[in-house]
N, C-alpha and C positions, 0 to 999 in steps of 0.2 A: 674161524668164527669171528665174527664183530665183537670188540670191548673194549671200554670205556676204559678211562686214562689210570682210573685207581686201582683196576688190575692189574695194570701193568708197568706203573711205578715204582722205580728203586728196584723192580727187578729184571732176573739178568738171562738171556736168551740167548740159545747158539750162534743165531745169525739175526741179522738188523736186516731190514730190508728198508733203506729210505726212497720213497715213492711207490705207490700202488698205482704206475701208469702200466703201459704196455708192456715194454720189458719187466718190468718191478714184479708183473702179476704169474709171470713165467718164470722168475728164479722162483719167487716165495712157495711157485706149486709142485715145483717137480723137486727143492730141496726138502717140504713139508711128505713128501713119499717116503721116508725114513723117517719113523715113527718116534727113532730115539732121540732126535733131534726136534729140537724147538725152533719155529720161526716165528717173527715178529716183523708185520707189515705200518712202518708209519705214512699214513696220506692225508697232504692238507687239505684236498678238499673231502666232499660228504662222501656217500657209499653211493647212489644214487641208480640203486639195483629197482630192477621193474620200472624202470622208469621211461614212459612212453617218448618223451621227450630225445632221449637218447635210439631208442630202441627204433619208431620208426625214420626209415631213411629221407629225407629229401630237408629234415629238420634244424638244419646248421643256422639258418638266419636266427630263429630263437634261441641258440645254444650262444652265439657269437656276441663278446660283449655281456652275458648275465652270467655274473659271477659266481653263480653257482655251479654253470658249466666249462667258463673261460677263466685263464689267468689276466685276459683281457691285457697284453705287454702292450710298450709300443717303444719305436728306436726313438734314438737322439735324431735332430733335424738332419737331413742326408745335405750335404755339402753341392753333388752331383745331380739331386733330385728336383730341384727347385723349392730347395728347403724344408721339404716336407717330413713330416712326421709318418712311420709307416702303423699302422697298427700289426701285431706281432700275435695274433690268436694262440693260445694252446689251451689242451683238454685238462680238464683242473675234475678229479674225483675220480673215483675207484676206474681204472681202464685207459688213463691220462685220452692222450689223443685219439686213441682207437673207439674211445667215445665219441668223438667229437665231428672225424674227418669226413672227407665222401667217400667212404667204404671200395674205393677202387683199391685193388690188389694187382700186383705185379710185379717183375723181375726186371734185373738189369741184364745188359750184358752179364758174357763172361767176365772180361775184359775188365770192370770197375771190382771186381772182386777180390779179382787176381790183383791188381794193383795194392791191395793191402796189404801183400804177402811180399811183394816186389820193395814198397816201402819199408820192409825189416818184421814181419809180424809174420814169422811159423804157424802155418796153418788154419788160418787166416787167408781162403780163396777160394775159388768158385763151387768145388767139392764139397768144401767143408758149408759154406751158406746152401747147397743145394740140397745137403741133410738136413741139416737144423730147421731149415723152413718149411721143407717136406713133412717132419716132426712135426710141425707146429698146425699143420694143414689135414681140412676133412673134406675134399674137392667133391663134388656131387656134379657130373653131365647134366648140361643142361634137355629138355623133351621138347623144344620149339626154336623155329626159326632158326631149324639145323644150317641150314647155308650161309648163315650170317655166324651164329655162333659156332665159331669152331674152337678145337684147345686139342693139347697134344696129354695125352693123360700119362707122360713121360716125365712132363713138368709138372707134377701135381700128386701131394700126398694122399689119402684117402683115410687111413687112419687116425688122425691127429685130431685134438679140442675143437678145432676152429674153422666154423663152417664158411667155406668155399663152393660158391653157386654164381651163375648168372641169374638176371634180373626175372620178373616174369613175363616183363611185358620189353619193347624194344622202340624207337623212337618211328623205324621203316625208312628211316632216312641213309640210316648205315648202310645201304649196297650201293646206292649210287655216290655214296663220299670216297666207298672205298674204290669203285670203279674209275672215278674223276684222281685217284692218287693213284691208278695203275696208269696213267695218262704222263704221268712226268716221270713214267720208270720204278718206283717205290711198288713193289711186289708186297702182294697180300702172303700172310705166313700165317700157321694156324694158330700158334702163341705169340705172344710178345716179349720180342727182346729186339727185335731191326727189321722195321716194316711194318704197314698196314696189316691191325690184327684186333682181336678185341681182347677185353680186360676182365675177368671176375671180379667179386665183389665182397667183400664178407659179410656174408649173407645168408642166414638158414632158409635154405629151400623151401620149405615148410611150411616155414610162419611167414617167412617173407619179413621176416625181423633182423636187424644190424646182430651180424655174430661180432664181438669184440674181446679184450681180456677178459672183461667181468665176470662176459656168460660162458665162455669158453675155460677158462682158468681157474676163478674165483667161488662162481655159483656150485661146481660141482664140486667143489671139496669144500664148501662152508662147515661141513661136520668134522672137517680131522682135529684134534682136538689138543695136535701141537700145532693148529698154523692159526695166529694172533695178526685180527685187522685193527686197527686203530683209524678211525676217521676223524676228519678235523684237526689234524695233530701237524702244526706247523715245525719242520726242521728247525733250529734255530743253528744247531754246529754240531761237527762228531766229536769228542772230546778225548782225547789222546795225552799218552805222557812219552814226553823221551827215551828213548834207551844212550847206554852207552855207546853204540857206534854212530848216532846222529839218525838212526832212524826215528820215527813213530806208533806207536801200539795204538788203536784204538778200544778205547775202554767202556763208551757209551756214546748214548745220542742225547741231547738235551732237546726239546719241542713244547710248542708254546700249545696248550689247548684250553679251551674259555677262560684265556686271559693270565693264564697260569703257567709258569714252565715248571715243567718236570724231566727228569732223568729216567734213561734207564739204561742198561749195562748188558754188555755182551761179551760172549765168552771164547765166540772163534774168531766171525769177521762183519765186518757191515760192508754190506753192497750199497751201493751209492746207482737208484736207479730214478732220478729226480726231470732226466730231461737234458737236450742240447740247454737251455737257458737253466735250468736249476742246478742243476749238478756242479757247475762249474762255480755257480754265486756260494752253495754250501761248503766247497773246500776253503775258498775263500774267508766265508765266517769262519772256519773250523781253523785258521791261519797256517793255509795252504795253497801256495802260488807264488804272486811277481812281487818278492819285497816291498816294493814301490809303489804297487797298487796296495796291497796292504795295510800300509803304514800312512796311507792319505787315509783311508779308510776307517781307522785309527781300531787296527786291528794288529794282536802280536802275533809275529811272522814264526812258524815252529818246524815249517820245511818252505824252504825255497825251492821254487816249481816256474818257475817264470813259463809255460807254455799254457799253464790255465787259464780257460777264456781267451782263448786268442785262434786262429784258423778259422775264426766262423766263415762257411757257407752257407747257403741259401736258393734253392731253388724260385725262380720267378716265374709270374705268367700274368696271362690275362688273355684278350680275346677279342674278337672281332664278329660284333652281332650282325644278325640279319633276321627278316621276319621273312617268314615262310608263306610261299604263295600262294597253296591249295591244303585242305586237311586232310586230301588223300593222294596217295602216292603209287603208282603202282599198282593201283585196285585196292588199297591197306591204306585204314585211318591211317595219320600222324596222332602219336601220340608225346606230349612234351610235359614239361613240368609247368606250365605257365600257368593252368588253372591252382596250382598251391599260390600263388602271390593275389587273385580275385577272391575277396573276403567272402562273399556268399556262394561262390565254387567251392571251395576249400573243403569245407564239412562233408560234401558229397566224397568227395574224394578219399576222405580218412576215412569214410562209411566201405568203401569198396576196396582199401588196403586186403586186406585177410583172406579178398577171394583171389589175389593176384590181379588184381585188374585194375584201370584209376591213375593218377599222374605219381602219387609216389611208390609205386613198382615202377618208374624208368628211370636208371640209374643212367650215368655215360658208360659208354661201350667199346664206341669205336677208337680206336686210338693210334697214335703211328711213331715209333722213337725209328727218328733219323739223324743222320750226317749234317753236316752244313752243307756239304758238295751236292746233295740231293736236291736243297729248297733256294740255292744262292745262286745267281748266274754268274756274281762277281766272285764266287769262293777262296780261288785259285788266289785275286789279290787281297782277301782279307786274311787267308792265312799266313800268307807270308809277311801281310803287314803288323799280324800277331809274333809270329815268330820272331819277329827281327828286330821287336818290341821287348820280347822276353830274354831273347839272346843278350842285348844288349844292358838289359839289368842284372843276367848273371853277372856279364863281363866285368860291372864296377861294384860288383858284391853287394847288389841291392836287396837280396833277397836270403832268408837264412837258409841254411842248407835242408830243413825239412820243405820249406815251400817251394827251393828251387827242385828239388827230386818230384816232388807233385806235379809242378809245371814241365816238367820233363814227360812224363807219364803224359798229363794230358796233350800235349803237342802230340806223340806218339801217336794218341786216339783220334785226335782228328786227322792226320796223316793217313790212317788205317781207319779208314771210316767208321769209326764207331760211333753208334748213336748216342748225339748230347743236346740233342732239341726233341718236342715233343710237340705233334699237333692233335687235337682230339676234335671231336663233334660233340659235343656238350649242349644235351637236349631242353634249354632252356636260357634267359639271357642273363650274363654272371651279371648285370647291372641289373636292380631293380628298374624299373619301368617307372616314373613318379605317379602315375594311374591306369595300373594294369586294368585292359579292357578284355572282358569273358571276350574267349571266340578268337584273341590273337595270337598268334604262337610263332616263337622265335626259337632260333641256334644260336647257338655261340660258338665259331671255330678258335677253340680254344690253343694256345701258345704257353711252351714254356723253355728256359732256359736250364737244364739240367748239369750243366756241366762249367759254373760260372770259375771266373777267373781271379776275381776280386775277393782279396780277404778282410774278414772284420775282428769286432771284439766284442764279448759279452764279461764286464767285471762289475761287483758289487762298487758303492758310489758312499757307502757308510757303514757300520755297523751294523744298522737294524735289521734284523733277519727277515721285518714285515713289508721294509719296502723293497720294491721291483729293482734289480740289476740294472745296469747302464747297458744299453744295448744300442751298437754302432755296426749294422753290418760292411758300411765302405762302402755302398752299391754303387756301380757301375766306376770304382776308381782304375779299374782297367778299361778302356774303351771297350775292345771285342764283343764285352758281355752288353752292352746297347748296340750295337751295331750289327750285331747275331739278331738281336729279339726285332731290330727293323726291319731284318732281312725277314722274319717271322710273319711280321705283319703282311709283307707284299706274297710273300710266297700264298698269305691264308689267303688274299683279294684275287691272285691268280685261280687258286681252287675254286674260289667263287663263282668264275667265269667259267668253270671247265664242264662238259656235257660228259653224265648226264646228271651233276650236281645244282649244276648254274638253274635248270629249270625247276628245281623246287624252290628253290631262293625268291624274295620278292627284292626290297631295297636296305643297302646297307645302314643302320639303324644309327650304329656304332664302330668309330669316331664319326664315319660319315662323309662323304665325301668330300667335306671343303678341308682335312685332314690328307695330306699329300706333301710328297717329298719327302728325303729321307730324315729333312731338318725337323718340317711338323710330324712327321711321325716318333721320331725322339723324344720331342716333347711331351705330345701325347702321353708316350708310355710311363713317361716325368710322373708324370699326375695322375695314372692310370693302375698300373702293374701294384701288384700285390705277391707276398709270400705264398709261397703253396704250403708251409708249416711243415717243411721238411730239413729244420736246421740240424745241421751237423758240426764235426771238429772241434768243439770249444774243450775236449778231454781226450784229446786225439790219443790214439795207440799208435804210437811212435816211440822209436829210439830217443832214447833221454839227451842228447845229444844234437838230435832233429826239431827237439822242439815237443816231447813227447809228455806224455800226460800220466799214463798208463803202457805198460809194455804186454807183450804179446797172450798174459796170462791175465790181463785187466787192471792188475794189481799197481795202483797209482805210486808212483815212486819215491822211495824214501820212506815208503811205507811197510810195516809188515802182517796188516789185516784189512786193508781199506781196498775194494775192488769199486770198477764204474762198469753198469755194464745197462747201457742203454742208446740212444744214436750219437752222442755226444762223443762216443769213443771213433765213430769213421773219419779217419784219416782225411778220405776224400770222399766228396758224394759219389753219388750214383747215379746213371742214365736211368733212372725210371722212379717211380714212386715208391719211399720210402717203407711203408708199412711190413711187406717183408722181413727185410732186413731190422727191424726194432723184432720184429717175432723171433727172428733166430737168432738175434746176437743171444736173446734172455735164454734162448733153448740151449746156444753154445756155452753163455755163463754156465749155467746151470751144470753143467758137465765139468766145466773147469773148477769149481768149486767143490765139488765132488770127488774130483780126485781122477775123472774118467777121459777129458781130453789136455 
C-alpha cells in the first residue's frame, strides 16, 4: 500500500527496499508473500500508477527530460567525443526504467551469462537467468503476421506477473529486412539471441498497454498490508554502526521528503535497488567506497570499497535514416510511427490505440544481434588489432586483474562469434524531423554497440544527496568500440542497397550522403550516438579482490545486511537488451534473500 512519511518514521521494518524501480518492485513483492514479514519500499520519484503517459507505448519523447518521469542525468564532457555532454536518461517513479524504456524484451547469449559465473560468482549463468526471467515472464503468441512473428515458446515463461506479447500491428517492412540480412549469410532464427529474429515487447495483449513493474509487481498486491510504498522519499544514506571485526550493520535509511529528512529503521537487511547510477552514489553518501573519492566529497569513510562506481558500461546506438518510397509494400499499408510527431495526426492516432490499430501499436520488431565477422569485411584486421592492443596492456599491468579477466572473456566472444553488435529496423526516424510532414514515413536502421570495451566512472562529487553523481562513462577510450560502430554504419548503407530491401527505401535522410569515410563517419557518430540506458557495473559482483562490489550472494562487502540487487551488480554487460536481466536478477535477489538460492 502507498504512505506517507509519518507512518512510517522512526519506525522499524524487516527489509528496506531502496528504489521502487524494476528490480526494487520484484524484491519488495515476492519478499512481501510472507506475511510475517514487513517490507518497506523508499522511491524518490511519484507513484505514477494509471498514468497514460507511461502506459501508452510510443511515448518516451514526453517522458524524456520531465522530471516527473526522468532523472534527466548527463556525463561530464567526453574527452573522446568532441567534448560533448551526453544526456544520461533514466526512469524516476514507481517501475524505475521499465517505465520509461521501448518496451523491447530480449535475451543474450548463453555466453554473456555464463561469463558471470566464470568471473567468480556461483550460480550466476545461463540456467540460473533462464529461470528467474522465465519467473518473471507471462509470454502470450502472437494471432497475426504468423511468418513474420515467430518465437520459440522454449524461451518464454507463461506463468509469470509480466505481460509478454508482440505488437498488434507490424511496420511490413520486416520480411524484406530480414530477406536483405539472409543475403550476407545472417540466418533468420525463430528467437533472439544470434541472428535475424524478432523481439517481444512488454506488452498486455489486451489492452495494448506497456506491462512494466508497476502493473506487474505493484498494482496487484497494493493490499498486502505488510508491503509499505513510500513515494517522493529521496535516499539520502543507509546508516550503519561498526562492529568489532571492522564490518558494518546496517541500522536505517535516512531520506529526504517535502524538504524534511526522516529516518527509519530495519531489523534484517536493506537491499539497495536504486539503479547502475544510484546505487553506487548512495553507498557512497552512506561512506561506502574509494577513500579518496570520499573524503573530496567530504564524506566519513566507514568501509573502504574502492570498486564502487567504477566498471561502468554502456551500451551505444544510433541509426541511419531513410524515408521510405511507397506506403505499400507487398500489397500491405506500411505502417510507421511518423504520424505521432504531426501535431494534428496525433489525436487520431491515440483515438485508435485500444482497437490495436493506428501508429502507436508499432513497436520495433525486427532485430539482429551479430558478430563482427558478419557485418566487417576488414574483421579479421580489427581483431587482431584489438587483441594486441589489449594483450599489450596486460603485459605492462595496465589493467586490474578484474578488467583484465573481463577482457579476457570478451576477446574469447569475439573469437567464438558471439553476438555483440545489434542492428534493428526501427519503424520510425530516432531524429525528430524539424517539420514532420503528415503523409512522410521514414526507418531507421538502427546500430548498437553491445559489448563495449571502454570503462568508466559513476561517483558522487559532494555531499549533497540532492545533487546528481559525476558521471564519466570514458566513451570510446578504447578505439575498437568507434571503430566497430563505423563498421555499423557501412554495414547498415550496404543493407540499404541490398534487394529486396533497397526497393522500399527512397533517399538516405540521415547523416546523408556527403557523410563518408571512415574519418566522417566517426565524427558523425562524435555528435550523434546516444546511450541506450542500459548501464551496468558501477556495483559489480566480483571478487573483492577483482575489484568487486558485492559477492555472489549480493551482499556488498564488509558488510553484514546491505545487499544490491539491481543492473548495477553485472560484471559485464550483455549482447542484447537489458530489461530481462534487471527482472531476474530482482526474481534471483529475491530468493537469495529468503534463504532459497
Amino acid at each position: 500500500m502507498l504512505v506517507d512519511a509519518a507512518q512510517v518514521a522512526n519506525k522499524t521494518f524487516d527489509y528496506i527496499v531502496v528504489g521502487g524501480g524494476t528490480a526494487g518492485l520484484v524484491v519488495a513483492s515476492r519478499l512481501s508473500e510472507d506475511a510475517s514479514v514487513s517490507v518497506l519500499v523508499l522511491e524518490a520519484g511519484e507513484a505514477n500508477v494509471d498514468d497514460r503517459t507511461i502506459l501508452l507505448p510510443g511515448q518516451a519523447a514526453l517522458q524524456m527530460n520531465n522530471p516527473k518521469y526522468d532523472w534527466a542525468f548527463k556525463t561530464v564532457k567526453q574527452e573522446r567525443s568532441n567534448g560533448r555532454e551526453y544526456a544520461w536518461p533514466r526512469g524516476k517513479g514507481l517501475g524505475g526504467s521499465s517505465g520509461t524504456n521501448f518496451m523491447l524484451y530480449n535475451k543474450p547469449a548463453r555466453e554473456y551469462l555464463d561469463a558471470f559465473e566464470q568471473l567468480g560468482n556461483e550460480g550466476w549463468n545461463w540456467e540460473s537467468f533462464d529461470k528467474y526471467s522465465k519467473r518473471a515472464e507471462r509470454f502470450t503468441a502472437p494471432d497475426h503476421d504468423l511468418d513474420v512473428l515467430t518465437y520459440d515458446l522454449k524461451c518464454h515463461g507463461t506463468s509469470g506477473p509480466l505481460q509478454i506479447s508482440f505488437p498488434a500491428l507490424i511496420s511490413q517492412l520486416e520480411r524484406r529486412f530480414v530477406k536483405a540480412m539472409q543475403t550476407f549469410g545472417i540466418d533468420r532464427i525463430p528467437d533472439a539471441t544470434n541472428g535475424a529474429s524478432v523481439t517481444a515487447a512488454t506488452l498486455d495483449p489486451v489492452t495494448h498497454l506497456r506491462s512494466y513493474a508497476t502493473t506487474a509487481y505493484f498494482v496487484p498486491n497494493v493490499a498486502r498490508e505488510n508491503l509499505h510504498v513510500l513515494v517522493s522519499a529521496h535516499v539520502a544514506s543507509i546508516v550503519s554502526t561498526r562492529n568489532a571485526d571492522g564490518t558494518a550493520t546496517a541500522t536505517g535509511v535516512t531520506f529526504i521528503h517535502g524538504g524534511t529528512t526522516w529516518t527509519v529503521h530495519v531489523g534484517k537487511e536493506v537491499c539497495l535497488s536504486a539503479g547502475a547510477i544510484m546505487s553506487p552514489q548512495i553507498l557512497e553518501l552512506s561512506g561506502i567506497g574509494d577513500p579518496d573519492v570520499l573524503k573530496q566529497a567530504g564524506v566519513d569513510v566507514k568501509i573502504d570499497l574502492p570498486g564502487v562506481g567504477t566498471n561502468v558500461q554502456e551500451h551505444l546506438w544510433s541509426g541511419v535514416i531513410y524515408r521510405v518510397k511507397e506506403p505499400v509494400v507487398d500489397g500491405r499499408p506500411v505502417t510507421t510511427v511518423d504520424p505521432i510527431m504531426v501535431p494534428e495526426e496525433a489525436p487520431k492516432h491515440v483515438a485508435l490505440h485500444p482497437s490495436g490499430k493506428g501508429a502507436l501499436n508499432v513497436l520495433t520488431t525486427s532485430m539482429t544481434f551479430l558478430p563482427l565477422n558478419s557485418i566487417c569485411v576488414d574483421a579479421v584486421k580489427l581483431q587482431q588489432t584489438l587483441s594486441e592492443t589489449i594483450r599489450a596492456g596486460i603485459a605492462r599491468g595496465a589493467y586490474p586483474s578484474g578488467l583484465r579477466k573481463q577482457y579476457e572473456l570478451q576477446l574469447k566472444h569475439i573469437r567464438d562469434r558471439v553476438p555483440s553488435l545489434e542492428v534493428m529496423l526501427v519503424p520510425r526516424p530516432i531524429v525528430r524531423p524539424e517539420k514532420p510532414v503528415a503523409g512522410k514515413q521514414h526507418v531507421t536502421l538502427g546500430f548498437a554497440l553491445n559489448s563495449p570495451f571502454s570503462r568508466g566512472t559513476i561517483h558522487i562529487g559532494s555531499n549533497d544527496p540532492l545533487k546528481h553523481p559525476v558521471i564519466n562513462p570514458n566513451l570510446y577510450d578504447e578505439p575498437y568500440d568507434i571503430q566497430s560502430m563505423v563498421e555499423l554504419v557501412k554495414f547498415n548503407r550496404r543493407l540499404a542497397q541490398t534487394s529486396p530491401f533497397k526497393e522500399t527505401l527512397a533517399e538516405e535522410v540521415v547523416p546523408g550522403p556527403s557523410v563518408e569515410g571512415d574519418e566522417q563517419i566517426a565524427n558523425w557518430l562524435k555528435d550523434i550516438v546516444n546511450t541506450t540506458y542500459h548501464t551496468t557495473g558501477t556495483c559489480s559482483m566480483l571478487p573483492l579482490e577483482d575489484g568487486g562490489v558485492v559477492d555472489s550472494k549480493l551482499k556488498v562487502y564488509h558488510t553484514t545486511n546491505i545487499r544490491v540487487a539491481d543492473l548495477s551488480i553485472a560484471p559485464i554487460n550483455i549482447g542484447s537488451h537489458t530489461q530481462s536481466l534487471a527482472y531476474a536478477i530482482g526474481e534471483q535477489a529475491a530468493d537469495i534473500i529468503k534463504g532459497l538460492a
